[in-house]
C-alpha positions in Angstrom: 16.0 -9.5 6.3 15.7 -8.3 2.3 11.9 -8.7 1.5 12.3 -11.1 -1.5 10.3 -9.2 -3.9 12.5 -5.9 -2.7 15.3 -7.9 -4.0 13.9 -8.8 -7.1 13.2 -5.6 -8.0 16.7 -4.1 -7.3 18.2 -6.9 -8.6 16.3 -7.6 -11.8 13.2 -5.5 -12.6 15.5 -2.0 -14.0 17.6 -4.2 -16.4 14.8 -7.2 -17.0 13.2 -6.4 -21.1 10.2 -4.3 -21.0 8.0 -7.6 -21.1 9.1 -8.5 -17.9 8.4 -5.4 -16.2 4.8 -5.5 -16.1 4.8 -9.3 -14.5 7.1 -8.0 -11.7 4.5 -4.7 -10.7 1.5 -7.4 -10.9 3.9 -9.5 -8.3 4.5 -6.8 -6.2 1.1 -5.7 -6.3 0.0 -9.3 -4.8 2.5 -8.9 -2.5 1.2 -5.4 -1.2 -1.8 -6.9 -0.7 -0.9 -9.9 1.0 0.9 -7.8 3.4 -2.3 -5.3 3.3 -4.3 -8.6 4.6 -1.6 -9.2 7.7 -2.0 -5.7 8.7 1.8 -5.4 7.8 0.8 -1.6 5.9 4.9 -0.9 6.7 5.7 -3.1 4.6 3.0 -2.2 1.9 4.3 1.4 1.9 7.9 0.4 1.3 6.2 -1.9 -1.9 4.6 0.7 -3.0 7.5 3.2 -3.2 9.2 0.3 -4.9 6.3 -0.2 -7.6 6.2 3.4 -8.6 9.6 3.6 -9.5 9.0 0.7 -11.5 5.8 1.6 -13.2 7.7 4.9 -13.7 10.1 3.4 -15.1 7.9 1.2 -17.3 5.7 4.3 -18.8 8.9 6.0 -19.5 9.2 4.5 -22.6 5.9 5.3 -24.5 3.5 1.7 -25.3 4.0 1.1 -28.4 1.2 -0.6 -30.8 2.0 -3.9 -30.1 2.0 -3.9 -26.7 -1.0 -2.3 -25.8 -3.4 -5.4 -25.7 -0.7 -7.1 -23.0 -0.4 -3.3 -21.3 -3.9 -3.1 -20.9 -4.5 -6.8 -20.0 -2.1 -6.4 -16.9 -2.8 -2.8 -16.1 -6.8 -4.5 -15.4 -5.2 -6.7 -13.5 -3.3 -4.5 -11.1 -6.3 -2.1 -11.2 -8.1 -4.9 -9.8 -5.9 -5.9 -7.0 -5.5 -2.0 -5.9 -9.1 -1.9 -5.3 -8.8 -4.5 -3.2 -5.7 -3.2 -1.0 -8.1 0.5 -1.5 -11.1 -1.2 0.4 -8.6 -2.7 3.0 -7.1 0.7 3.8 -10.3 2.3 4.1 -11.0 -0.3 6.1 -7.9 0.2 8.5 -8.5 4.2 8.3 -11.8 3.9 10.0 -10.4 1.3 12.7 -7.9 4.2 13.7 -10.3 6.8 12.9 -12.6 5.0 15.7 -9.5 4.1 17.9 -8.7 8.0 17.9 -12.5 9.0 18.3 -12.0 6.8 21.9 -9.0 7.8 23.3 -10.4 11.8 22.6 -13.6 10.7 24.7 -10.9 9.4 27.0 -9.0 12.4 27.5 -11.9 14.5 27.8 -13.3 12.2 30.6 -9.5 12.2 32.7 -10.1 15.9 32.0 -13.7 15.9 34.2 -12.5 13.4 36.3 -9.1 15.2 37.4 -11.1 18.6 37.3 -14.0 17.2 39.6 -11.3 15.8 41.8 -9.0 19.1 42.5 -12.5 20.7 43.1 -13.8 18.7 45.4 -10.2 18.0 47.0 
């Protein structure tokens, strides 16, 4: 199944006028991190590739006077958003940090435990 905002953005975002562009990083950005929020970080990576192709695209062509008060007004917003998805991955980095931490102290103790066991066997 085509994630709909994949779509958009092969479908529209290259060819859309520069105006456009900016609307449909903001919407992706959303969408990374409603998908940040359902633990889907898959699909938050493949977004992301996706969105800095675009912004790539985008800054390619340099801002010109008029357009920096909407740049800057939309960059603050996406800014905003990516501190959000920022605090979630941290978030999720420590939860597998810890997860990792436990199955180490796991190992180790199968590693007494079988050594104990062949000694005393």
């Amino acid at each position: 199944m085509t994630n709909p905002i994949v779509k958009l953005v092969s479908d529209k975002t290259r060819a859309a006028p520069r105006e456009q562009q900016l609307p449909v990083i903001l919407s992706i950005t959303k969408e990374m991190l409603e998908r940040a929020k359902k633990n889907n970080w898959e699909a938050v990576i493949d977004l992301e590739s996706q969105r800095t192709a675009l912004i790539a695209d985008f800054f390619a062509t340099p801002v010109s006077g008029r357009e920096v008060s909407a740049v800057a007004n939309y960059l603050n917003k996406i800014l905003e958003v990516d501190r959000q998805l920022i605090e979630l991955g941290d978030n999720e980095c420590q939860h597998l940090r810890e997860n990792l931490q436990k199955i180490n102290h796991s190992k180790r103790a199968m590693k007494v435990y079988t050594a104990a066991g062949i000694k005393s066997g």
